[in-house]
C-alpha positions in Angstrom: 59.9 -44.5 -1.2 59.4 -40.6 -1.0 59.8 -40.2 2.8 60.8 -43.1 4.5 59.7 -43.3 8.3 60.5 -46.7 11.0 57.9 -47.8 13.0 57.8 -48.5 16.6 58.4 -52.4 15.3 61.5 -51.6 13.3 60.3 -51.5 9.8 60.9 -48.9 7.5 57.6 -47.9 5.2 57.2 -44.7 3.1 55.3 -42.3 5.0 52.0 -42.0 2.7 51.8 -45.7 2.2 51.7 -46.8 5.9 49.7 -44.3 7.1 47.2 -44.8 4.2 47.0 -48.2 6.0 47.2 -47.4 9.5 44.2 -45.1 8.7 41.9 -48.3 7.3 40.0 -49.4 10.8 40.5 -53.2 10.4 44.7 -52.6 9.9 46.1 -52.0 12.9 49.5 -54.4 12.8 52.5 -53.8 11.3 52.2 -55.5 7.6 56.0 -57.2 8.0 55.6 -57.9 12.2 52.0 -58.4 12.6 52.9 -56.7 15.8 50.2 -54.1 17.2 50.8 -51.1 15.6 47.9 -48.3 16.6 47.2 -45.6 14.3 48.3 -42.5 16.9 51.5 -45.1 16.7 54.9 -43.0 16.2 56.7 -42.6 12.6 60.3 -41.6 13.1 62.0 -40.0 10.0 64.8 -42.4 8.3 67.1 -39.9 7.1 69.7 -42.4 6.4 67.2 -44.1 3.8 66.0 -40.9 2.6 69.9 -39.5 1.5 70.8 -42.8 -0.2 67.6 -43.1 -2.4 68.3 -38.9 -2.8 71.6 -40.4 -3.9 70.4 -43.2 -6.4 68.1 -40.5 -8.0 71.1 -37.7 -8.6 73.4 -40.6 -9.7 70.4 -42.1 -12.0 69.5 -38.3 -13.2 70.9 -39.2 -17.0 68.1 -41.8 -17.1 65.5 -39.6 -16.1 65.2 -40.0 -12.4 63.8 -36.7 -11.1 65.5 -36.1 -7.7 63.0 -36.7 -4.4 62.7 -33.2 -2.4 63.5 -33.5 1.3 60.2 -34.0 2.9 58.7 -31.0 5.1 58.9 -31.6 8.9 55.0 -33.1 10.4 53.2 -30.1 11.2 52.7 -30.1 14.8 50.3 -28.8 17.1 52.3 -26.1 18.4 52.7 -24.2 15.3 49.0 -24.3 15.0 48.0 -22.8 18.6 50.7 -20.2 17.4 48.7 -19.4 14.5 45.4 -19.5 16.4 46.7 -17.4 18.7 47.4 -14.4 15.9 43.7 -14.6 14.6 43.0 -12.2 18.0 45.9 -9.7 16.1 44.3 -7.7 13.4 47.3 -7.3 11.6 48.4 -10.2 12.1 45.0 -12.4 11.1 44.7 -12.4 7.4 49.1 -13.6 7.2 48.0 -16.3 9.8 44.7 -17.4 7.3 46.9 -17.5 4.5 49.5 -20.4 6.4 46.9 -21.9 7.8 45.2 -22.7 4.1 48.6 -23.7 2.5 49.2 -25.9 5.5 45.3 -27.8 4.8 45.8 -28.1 1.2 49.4 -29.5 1.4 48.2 -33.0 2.9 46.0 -35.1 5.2 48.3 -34.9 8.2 48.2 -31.5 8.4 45.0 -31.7 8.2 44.0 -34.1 11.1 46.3 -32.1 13.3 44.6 -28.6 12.7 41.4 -30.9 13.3 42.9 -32.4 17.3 43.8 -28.8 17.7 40.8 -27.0 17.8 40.9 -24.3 14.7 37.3 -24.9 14.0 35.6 -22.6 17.0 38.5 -19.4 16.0 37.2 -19.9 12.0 33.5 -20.0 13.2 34.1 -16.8 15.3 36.1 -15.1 12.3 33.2 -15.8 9.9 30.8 -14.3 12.4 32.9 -11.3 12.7 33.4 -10.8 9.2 29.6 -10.6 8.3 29.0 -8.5 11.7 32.0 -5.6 9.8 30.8 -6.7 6.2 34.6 -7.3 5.3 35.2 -9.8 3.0 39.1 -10.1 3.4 39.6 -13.6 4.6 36.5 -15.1 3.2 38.0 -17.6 0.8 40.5 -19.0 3.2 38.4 -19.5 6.2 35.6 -21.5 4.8 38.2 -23.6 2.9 40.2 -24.2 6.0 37.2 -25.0 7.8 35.5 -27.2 5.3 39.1 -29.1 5.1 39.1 -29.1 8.8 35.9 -29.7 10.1 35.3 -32.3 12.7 32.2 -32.2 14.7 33.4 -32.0 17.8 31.3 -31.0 21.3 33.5 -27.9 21.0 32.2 -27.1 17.6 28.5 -28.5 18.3 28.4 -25.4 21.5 29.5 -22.9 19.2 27.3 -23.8 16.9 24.2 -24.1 19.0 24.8 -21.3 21.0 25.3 -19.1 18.0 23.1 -21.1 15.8 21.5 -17.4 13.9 24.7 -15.8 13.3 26.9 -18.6 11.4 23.3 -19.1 9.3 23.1 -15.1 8.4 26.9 -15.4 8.1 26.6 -17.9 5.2 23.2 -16.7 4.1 24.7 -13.3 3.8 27.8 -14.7 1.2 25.5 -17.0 -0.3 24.0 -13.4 -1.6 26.7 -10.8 -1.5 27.2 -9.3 -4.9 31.4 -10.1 -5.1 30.9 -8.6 -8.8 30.7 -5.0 -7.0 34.4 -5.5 -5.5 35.9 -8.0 -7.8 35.2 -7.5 -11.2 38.3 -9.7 -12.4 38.1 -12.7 -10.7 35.3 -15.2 -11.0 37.5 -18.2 -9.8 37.4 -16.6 -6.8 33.6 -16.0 -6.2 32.9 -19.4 -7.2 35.2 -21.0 -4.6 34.1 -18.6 -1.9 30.1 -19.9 -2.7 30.8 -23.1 -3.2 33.1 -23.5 0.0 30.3 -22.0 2.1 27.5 -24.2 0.7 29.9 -26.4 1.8 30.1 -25.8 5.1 26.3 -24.6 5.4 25.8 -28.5 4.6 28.1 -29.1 7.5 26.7 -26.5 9.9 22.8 -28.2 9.4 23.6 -31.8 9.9 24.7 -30.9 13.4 22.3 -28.1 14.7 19.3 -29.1 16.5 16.0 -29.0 15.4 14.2 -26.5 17.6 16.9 -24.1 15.1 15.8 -26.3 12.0 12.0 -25.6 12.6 12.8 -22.1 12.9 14.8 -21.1 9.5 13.4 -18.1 7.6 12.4 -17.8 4.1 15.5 -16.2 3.0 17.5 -18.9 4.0 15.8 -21.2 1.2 15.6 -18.2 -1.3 19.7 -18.2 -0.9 19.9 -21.9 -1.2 18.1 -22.0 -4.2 19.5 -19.2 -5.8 22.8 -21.3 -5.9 20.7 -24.3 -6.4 19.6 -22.1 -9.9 23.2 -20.4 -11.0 25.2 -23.9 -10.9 28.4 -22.4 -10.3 29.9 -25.5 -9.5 29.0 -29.8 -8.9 29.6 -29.0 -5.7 27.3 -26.4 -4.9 24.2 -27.8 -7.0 24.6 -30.9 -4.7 25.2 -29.2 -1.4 21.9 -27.2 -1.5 19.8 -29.9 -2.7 21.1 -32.2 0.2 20.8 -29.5 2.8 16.9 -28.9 1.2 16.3 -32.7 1.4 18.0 -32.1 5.3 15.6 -29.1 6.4 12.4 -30.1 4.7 11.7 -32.8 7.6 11.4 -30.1 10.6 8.4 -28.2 11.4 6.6 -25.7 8.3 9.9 -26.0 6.5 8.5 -28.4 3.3 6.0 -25.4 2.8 8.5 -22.8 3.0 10.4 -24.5 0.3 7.8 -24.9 -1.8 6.9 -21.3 -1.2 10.4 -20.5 -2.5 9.4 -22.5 -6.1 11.5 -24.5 -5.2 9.2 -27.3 -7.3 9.2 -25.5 -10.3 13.4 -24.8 -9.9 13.9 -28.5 -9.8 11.5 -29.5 -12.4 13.0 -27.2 -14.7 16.4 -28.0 -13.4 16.1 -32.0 -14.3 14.6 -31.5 -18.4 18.2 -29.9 -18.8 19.0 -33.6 -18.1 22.3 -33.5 -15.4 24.0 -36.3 -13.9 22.2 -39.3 -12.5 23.5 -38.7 -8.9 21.6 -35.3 -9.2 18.8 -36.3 -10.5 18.1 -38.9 -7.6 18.9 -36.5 -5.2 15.8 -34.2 -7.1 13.7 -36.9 -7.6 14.6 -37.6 -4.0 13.3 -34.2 -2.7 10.7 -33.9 -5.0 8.9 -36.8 -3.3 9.5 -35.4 0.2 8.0 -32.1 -0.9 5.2 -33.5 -3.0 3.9 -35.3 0.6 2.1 -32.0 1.3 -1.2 -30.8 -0.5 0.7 -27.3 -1.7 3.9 -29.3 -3.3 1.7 -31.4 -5.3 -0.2 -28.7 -6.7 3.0 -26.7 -7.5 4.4 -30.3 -9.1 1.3 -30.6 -11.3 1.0 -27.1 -12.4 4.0 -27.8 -14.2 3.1 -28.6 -18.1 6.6 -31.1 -18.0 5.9 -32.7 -14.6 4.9 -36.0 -15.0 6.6 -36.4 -18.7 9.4 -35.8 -17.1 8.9 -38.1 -14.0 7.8 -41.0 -16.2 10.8 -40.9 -18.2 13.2 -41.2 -15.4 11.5 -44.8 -14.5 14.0 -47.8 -15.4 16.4 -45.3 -16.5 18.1 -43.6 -13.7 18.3 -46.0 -10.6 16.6 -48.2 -8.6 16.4 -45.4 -5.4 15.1 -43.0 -8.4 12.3 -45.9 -9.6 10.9 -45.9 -5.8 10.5 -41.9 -5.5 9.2 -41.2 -9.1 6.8 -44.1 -8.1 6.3 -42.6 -4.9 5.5 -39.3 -6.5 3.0 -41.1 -9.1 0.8 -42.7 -6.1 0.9 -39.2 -4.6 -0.6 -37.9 -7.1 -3.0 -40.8 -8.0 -4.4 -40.9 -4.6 -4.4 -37.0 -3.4 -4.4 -35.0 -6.3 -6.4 -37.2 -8.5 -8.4 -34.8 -11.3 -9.6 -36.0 -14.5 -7.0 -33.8 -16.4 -4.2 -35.2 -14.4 -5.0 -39.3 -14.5 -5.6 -38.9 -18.7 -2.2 -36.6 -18.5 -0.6 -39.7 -16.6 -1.6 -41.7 -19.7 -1.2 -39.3 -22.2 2.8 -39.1 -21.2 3.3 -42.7 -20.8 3.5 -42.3 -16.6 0.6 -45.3 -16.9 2.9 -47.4 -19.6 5.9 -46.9 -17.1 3.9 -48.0 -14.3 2.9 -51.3 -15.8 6.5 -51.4 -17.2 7.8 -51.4 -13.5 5.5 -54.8 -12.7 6.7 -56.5 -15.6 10.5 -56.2 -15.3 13.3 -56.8 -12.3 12.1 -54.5 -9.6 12.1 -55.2 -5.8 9.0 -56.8 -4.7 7.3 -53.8 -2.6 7.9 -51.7 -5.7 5.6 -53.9 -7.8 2.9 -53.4 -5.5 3.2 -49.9 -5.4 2.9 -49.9 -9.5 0.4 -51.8 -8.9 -1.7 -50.2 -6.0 -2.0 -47.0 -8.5 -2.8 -49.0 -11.4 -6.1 -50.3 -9.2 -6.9 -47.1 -8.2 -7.7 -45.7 -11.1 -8.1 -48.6 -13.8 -11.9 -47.3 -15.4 -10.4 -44.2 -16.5 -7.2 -46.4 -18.4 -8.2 -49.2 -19.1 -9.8 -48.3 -22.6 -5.9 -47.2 -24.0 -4.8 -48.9 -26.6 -1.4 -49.4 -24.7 -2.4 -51.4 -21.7 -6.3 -52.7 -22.1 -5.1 -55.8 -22.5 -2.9 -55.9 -19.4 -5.1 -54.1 -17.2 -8.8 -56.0 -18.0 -6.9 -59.2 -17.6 -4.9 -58.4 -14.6 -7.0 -56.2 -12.9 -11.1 -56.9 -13.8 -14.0 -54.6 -13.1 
């Protein structure tokens, strides 16, 4: 034990271990009593236990026990109404940030009790304000104390709502500040600033309404791209293709992405060959946007389109399988020009396709294969690859 604490039933735990389990739904007994024990349930200190294992360690020291620091008091929810309170100081503000980001990086507890407290309305309002007076002071510890922090509360849903444009320009606008004019020397810093406020911009959409969705303007999805394209961090690359995949459903927004070349960004962005769990979150919103006449004649413009759609198939995941699939009959039924069905079978899209009925794939999957294999089976059915399979399965 690190920091021992006694339960309302009488047993002694260490602090991270029970409330690691009083934090799982399903576990809410004591694991000795099998008493009730709720999670807002109090943990008192065991000082006693604490002194005599700080004793065993100094008195074990020549065998390489490292003594146990005294463990920090809980952070409660006075302190943090304190700090709240200096945000309306100017010169006090930035001192209060700073505690307030060593306090949400330091653990979970301190975290859930900044959360019950309320700090994410202030941090909203600071970010505002800093975009309003273009001061960047404060930047980096507000969006990470507010990513750390957030819970979407009804308090934090209002705010949001009712000030829906500014936190958007607020983001937008460090999505796209130039950090290099100001601070030349440190890098770390600008990437942790942008990543933190895709962050919360990823946060911010899943909770505004959609009358705001339908309304977003093209610069918004210039921004997100442009972070999409620079791959500062993991992070970032898969906060603005979530938050794209998020947007595209409401009103002209599909368009307005594709506008942004936004197609061509994540073609290009996949044949540098990244991480599965990105490349089924592209393949993902590729198929939303190619469901409009505009994205599929951006996604077939591209020389590497389809080559690079067919080799995804049975490679990636069974989620990828059904959009790149999804994508193909797209194509096959909307966009179906000569050059683009013998391109299908020149890049082995009509190989894969066949490839998809023969081996373990669900069984609605099959008949999609299958539905774009009939639709088009005069034009490829004289390749050397599949004229056998296709005159015997599918005859004329």
């Amino acid at each position: 034990m690190k920091d021992p604490v006694t339960a309302v039933t009488g047993i002694t735990y260490d602090r991270e271990s029970i409330e690691k389990w009083l934090k799982t739904t399903r576990n809410t007994t004591c694991p000795v009593t099998k008493q009730p024990l709720p999670s807002d349930s109090d943990l008192t200190p065991n000082h006693t236990l604490r002194r005599l294992i700080q004793a065993w360690c100094i008195a074990n020291a020549s065998n390489g026990m490292d003594r146990i620091p005294t463990p920090k008091s809980p952070l409660d929810k006075s302190r943090v109404i304190k700090l709240i309170r200096e945000f309306a100081v100017p010169s006090l503000c930035i001192n209060a940030l700073k505690k307030m980001d060593v306090l949400a990086k330091e653990n979970e507890r301190n975290r859930k009790c900044m959360q019950e407290t309320g700090v994410g309305k202030p941090l909203v309002l600071f970010l505002i304000k800093c975009h309003r007076e273009r001061r960047i002071v404060g930047l980096e510890e507000a969006l990470r104390i507010l990513y750390l922090t957030w819970l979407p509360s009804s308090e934090i849903k209002a705010v949001l709502n009712d000030k829906h444009d500014s936190i958007i320009n607020c983001l937008i606008w460090i999505l796209g500040f130039d950090f290099d004019q100001i601070e030349t020397n440190n890098n770390s810093a600008v990437v942790v600033i942008k990543t933190h406020a895709m962050l919360v911009l990823r946060k911010v959409v899943e909770i505004l309404n959609t009358r705001v969705l339908e309304k977003l303007e093209p610069e918004f999805f210039k921004q997100v791209l442009k972070i999409f394209n620079s791959k500062i961090s993991q992070q970032a690359t898969k906060s603005a293709l979530m938050i794209l995949t998020d947007v595209c459903l409401w009103g002209r927004n599909k368009s307005k992405i594709v506008e942004a070349n936004a197609i061509f960004d994540l073609i290009e962005f996949e044949l540098q060959k990244p991480d599965k769990n990105i490349t089924e979150l592209i393949i993902n919103l590729l198929a939303h946007l190619c469901s409009c006449a505009e994205g599929r004649a951006q996604f077939i413009r591209h020389a590497g389109s389809i080559a690079m759609l067919a080799k995804r198939i049975l490679r990636v995941s069974p989620a990828t399988d059904d959009q790149a699939v999804h994508i193909l009959s797209l194509i096959s039924k909307y966009s179906a020009a000569k050059q683009v069905l013998l391109e299908m079978l020149r890049v082995g899209a009509v190989t894969k396709l066949c490839m998809v009925i023969q081996a373990d794939c669900p069984a609605y999957l099959k008949e999609k294969a299958s539905g774009v294999l009939r639709l088009h089976t005069n034009l490829w059915n004289n390749s050397p690859c599949i004229a056998v399979y296709l005159l015997t399965r599918y005859q004329r």
